[in-house]
C-alpha atoms as one frame of an Amber mdcrd trajectory, in Angstrom:
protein
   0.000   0.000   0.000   2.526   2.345   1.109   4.550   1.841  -2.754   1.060
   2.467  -4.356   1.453   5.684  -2.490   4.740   6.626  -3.481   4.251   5.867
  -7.056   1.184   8.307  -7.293   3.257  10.597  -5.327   6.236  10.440  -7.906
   3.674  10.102 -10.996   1.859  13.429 -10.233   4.723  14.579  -9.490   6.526
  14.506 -13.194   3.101  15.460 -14.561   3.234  18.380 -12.619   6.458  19.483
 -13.747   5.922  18.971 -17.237   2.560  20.972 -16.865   4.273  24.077 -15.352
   7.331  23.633 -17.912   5.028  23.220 -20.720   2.330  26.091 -20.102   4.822
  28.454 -18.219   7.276  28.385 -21.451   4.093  29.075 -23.645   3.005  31.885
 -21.548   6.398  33.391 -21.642   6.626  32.686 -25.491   3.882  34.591 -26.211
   3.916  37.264 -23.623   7.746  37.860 -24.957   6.909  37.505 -29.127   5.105
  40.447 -30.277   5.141  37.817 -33.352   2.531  35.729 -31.886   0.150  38.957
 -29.868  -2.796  38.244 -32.431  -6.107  36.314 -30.901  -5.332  32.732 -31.516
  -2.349  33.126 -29.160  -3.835  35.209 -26.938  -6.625  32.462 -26.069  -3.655
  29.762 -25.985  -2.120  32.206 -23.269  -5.623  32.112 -21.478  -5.774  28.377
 -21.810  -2.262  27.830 -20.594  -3.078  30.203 -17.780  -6.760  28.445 -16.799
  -4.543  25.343 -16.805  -2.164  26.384 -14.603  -4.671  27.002 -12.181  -6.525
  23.623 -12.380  -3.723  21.310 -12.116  -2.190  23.573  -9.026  -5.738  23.384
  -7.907  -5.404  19.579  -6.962  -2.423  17.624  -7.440  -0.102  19.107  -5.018
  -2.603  18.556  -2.499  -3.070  14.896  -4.115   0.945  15.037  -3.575   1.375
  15.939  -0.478  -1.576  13.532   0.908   0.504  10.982  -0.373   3.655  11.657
   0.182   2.220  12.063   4.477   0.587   8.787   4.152  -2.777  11.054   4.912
  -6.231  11.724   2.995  -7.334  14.633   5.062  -8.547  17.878   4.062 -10.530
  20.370   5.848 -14.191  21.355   5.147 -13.577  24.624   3.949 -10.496  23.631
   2.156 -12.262  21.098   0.314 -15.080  23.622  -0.483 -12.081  26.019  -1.725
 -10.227  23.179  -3.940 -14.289  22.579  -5.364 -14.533  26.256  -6.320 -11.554
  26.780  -7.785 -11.638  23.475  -9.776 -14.934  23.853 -11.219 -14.382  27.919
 -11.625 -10.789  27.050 -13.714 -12.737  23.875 -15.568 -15.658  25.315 -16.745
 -14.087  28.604 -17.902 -11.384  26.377 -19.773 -14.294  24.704 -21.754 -15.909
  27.886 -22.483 -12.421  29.235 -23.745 -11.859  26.364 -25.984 -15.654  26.855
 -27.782 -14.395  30.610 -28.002 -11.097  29.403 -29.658 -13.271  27.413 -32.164
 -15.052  30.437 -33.225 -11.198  31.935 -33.949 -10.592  29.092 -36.464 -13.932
  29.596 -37.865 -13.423  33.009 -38.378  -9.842  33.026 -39.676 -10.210  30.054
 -42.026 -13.886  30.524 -43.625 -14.309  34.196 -42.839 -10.897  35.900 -42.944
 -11.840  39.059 -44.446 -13.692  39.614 -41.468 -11.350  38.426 -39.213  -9.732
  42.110 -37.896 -13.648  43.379 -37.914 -14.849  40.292 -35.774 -11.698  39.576
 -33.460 -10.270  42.732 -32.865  -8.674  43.251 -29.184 -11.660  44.361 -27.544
 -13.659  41.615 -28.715 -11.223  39.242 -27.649 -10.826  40.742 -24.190 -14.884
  40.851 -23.839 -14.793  36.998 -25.468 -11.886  35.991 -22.500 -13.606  37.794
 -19.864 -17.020  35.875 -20.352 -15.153  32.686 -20.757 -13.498  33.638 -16.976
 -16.736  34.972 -15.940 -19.186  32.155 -16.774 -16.452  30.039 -14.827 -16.930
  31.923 -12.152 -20.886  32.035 -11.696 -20.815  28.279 -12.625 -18.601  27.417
  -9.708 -20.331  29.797  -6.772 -23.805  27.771  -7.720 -22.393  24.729  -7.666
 -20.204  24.832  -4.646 -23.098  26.763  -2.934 -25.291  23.831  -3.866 -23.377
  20.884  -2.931 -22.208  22.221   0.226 -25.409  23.284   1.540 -26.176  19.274
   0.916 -26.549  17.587   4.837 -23.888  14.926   4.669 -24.760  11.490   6.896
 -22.386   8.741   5.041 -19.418   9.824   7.241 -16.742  12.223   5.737 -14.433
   9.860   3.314 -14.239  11.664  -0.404 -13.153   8.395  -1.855 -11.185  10.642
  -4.874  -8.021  12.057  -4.447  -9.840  15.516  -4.830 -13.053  17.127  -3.716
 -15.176  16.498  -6.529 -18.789  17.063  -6.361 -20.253  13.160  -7.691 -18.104
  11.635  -4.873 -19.118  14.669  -2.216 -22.795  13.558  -3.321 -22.673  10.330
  -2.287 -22.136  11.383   1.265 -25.400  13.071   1.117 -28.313  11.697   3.213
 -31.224  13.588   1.806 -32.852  14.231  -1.367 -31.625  17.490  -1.456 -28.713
  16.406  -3.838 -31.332  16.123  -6.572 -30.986  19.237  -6.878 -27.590  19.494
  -7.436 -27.597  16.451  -9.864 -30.123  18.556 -11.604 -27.813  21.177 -11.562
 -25.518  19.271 -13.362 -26.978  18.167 -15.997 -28.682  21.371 -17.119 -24.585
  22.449 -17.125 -23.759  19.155 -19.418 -26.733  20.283 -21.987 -24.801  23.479
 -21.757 -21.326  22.165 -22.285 -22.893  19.383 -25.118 -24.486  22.247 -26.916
 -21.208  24.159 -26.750 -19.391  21.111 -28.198 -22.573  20.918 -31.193 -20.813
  24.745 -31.704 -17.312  23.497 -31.791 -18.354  20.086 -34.553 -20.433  22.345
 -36.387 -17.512  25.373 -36.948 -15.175  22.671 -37.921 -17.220  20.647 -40.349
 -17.433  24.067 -41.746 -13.302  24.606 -41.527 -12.602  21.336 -42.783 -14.884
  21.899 -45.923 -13.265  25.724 -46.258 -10.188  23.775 -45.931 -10.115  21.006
 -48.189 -11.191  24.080 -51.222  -7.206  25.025 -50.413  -5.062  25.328 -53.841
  -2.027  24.659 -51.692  -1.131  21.800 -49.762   0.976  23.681 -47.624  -2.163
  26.372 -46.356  -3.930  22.683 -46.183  -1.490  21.703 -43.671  -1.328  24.667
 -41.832  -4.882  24.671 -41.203  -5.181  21.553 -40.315  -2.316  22.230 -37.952
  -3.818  24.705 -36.060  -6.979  22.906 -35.964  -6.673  19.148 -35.091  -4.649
  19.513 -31.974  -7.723  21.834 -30.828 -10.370  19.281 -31.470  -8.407  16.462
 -30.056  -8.465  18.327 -26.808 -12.255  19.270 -26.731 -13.583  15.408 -27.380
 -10.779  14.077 -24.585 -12.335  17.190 -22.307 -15.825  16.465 -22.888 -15.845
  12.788 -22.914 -14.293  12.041 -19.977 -15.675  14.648 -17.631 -19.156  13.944
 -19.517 -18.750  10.270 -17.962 -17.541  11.307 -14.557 -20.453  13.108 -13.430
 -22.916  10.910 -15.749 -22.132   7.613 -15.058 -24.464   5.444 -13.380 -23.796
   4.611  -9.800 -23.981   0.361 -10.834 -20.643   1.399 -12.847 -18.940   3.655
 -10.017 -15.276   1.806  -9.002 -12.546   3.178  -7.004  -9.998   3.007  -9.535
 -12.334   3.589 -12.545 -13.350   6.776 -10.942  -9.642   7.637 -10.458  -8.642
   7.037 -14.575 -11.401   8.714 -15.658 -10.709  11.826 -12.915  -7.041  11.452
 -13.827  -8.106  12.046 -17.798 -10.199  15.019 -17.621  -8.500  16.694 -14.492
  -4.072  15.841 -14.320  -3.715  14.672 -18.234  -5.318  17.975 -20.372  -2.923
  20.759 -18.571  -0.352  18.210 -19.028  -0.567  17.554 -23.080  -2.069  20.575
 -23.948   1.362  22.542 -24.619   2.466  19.499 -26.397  -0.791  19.117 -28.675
  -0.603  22.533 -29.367   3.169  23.233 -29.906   3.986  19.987 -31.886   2.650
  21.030 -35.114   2.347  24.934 -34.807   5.844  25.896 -36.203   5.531  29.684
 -35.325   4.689  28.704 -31.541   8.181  26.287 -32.113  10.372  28.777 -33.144
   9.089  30.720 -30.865   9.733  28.644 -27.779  13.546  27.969 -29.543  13.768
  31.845 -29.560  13.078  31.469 -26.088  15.379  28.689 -24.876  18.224  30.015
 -27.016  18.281  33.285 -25.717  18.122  31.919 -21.995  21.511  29.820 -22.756
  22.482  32.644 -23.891  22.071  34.799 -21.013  23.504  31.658 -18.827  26.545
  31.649 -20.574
C-alpha cells in the first residue's frame, strides 16, 4: 500500500512538472513575441493560464496527501479546492468553444477576421469565458455544500469532486444538485454541437485550399484543438454521468485522472507539436536563456 502511495506521489509529481514547464514556457513565449500577440495566441495564453490554475488546484494537495501517508482535508479547504476546480474547468471549456469560433473566423471568414476579433472583442470573449467560470462554480459549490452529509466524511477521490461529495449526502436534497448538473452538461454538449459544427465548416473551407501547404497549416492549427475538446468532454461527460452500478474506485480515479491531471499536461504538447511559429518561438526562447547563462 505504502509503494502504491509513493508511485502516485512520484507520478503526479513529473506530470506536474511537465505541466508548469510546458504552459509556463508558452506563456512566456507569447507574452515575450510580439510575433505571436494576435487572438489565436492570446486564447492559448488564457488556456495555458486556466490550466495552470486547475492542475495547481489539486495535485499538489493529491501530492502531499501521499507523500504524508494522509487523505485529510478540511471542510472549507475542500469547499475552496471545489470552487476553484470547477471555476478554472468550466471557464477552460468555455475558452476552448471561443477558440473554435477563432478558427472559424480566420479560415472561412478571414476578411472579417480584424472586424470580428479585434482586441476588444477578444478581451470581452476571455472575460465571459473567466466569468461564466466563475458564476458556474459559486452555484455549484453553494449547492453541494449546503447538501446535509450522513455517510461519514471519506471523499473516496483524491480531490473534492462534487459526484463523490454527493454520495455522502443523506437527503434528497442532492437532486438538486444532480439537476444542476446536468442542465450544465446540456450546456457544455451544446457548446461542443458549436465546436463540430464550426469545424465541419473549416474542414470543408479547408479542403477548397489550392495549396497543400495552407492545407497543412490549417489543419495544424486545428486538429490539436479538437483532439483536446472530445478528450475534455468525454471524460468529464462520464464522470459526473455515469451510473452509480458502474462507479469503481480506480475507474473513478482514470477517468478523474483524464479530464482533471492529463489535459494541462498535453495541452502545450498538442498545441506546440505542429504549430511551427509557436516552435520557433519557444527555440527563440530557450536560445536566448543559454544565452544569457553563458
Amino acid at each position: 500500500m505504502r509503494e502504491l502511495q509513493l508511485l502516485h506521489f512520484w507520478l503526479f509529481l513529473a506530470i506536474y512538472l511537465a505541466a508548469l514547464l510546458g504552459n509556463g514556457l508558452i506563456i512566456t513565449a507569447i507574452a515575450c513575441d510580439h510575433h505571436l500577440h494576435t487572438p489565436m495566441y492570446f486564447f492559448l495564453l488564457n488556456l495555458s493560464l486556466l490550466d495552470l490554475g486547475s492542475i495547481s488546484t489539486t495535485v499538489p494537495k493529491a501530492m502531499a496527501n501521499s507523500l504524508w501517508d494522509t487523505r485529510d482535508i478540511s471542510y472549507l479547504g475542500c469547499a475552496a479546492q471545489l470552487f476553484l476546480f470547477v471555476f478554472l474547468v468550466v471557464a477552460e471549456y468555455y475558452l476552448l468553444t471561443v477558440m473554435a469560433y477563432d478558427r472559424y473566423v480566420a479560415i472561412c471568414k478571414p476578411l472579417h477576421y480584424g472586424t470580428l476579433l479585434g482586441s476588444r472583442a477578444c478581451v470581452h470573449m476571455a472575460a465571459a469565458a473567466w466569468g461564466t467560470g466563475f458564476l458556474n462554480s459559486l452555484l455549484h459549490t453553494a449547492n453541494t455544500f449546503s447538501i446535509p452529509i450522513c455517510h461519514g466524511n471519506a471523499v473516496d477521490q483524491f480531490f473534492c469532486e462534487v459526484p463523490q461529495i454527493l454520495k455522502l449526502s443523506c437527503s434528497d436534497a442532492y437532486l438538486r444538485e444532480i439537476g444542476l448538473l446536468v442542465v450544465s452538461i446540456f450546456v457544455a454538449f451544446g457548446c461542443f454541437v458549436f465546436i463540430v459544427v464550426s469545424y465541419v465548416q473549416i474542414f470543408r473551407a479547408v479542403l477548397r485550399i489550392p495549396s497543400q501547404q495552407g492545407r497543412h497549416k490549417a489543419f495544424s492549427t486545428c486538429l490539436p484543438h479538437l483532439a483536446v475538446v472530445s478528450l475534455f468532454i468525454s471524460t468529464g461527460t462520464f464522470s459526473h454521468l455515469k451510473p452509480p452500478s458502474i462507479s469503481f474506485p480506480s475507474l473513478d480515479l482514470v477517468v478523474a485522472i483524464l479530464y482533471c491531471v492529463v489535459p494541462p499536461a498535453v495541452n502545450p504538447l498538442i498545441y506546440s507539436m505542429r504549430n511551427q511559429e509557436l516552435k520557433d518561438a519557444l527555440k527563440k526562447l530557450i536560445q536566448s536563456a543559454v544565452f544569457q547563462q553563458q
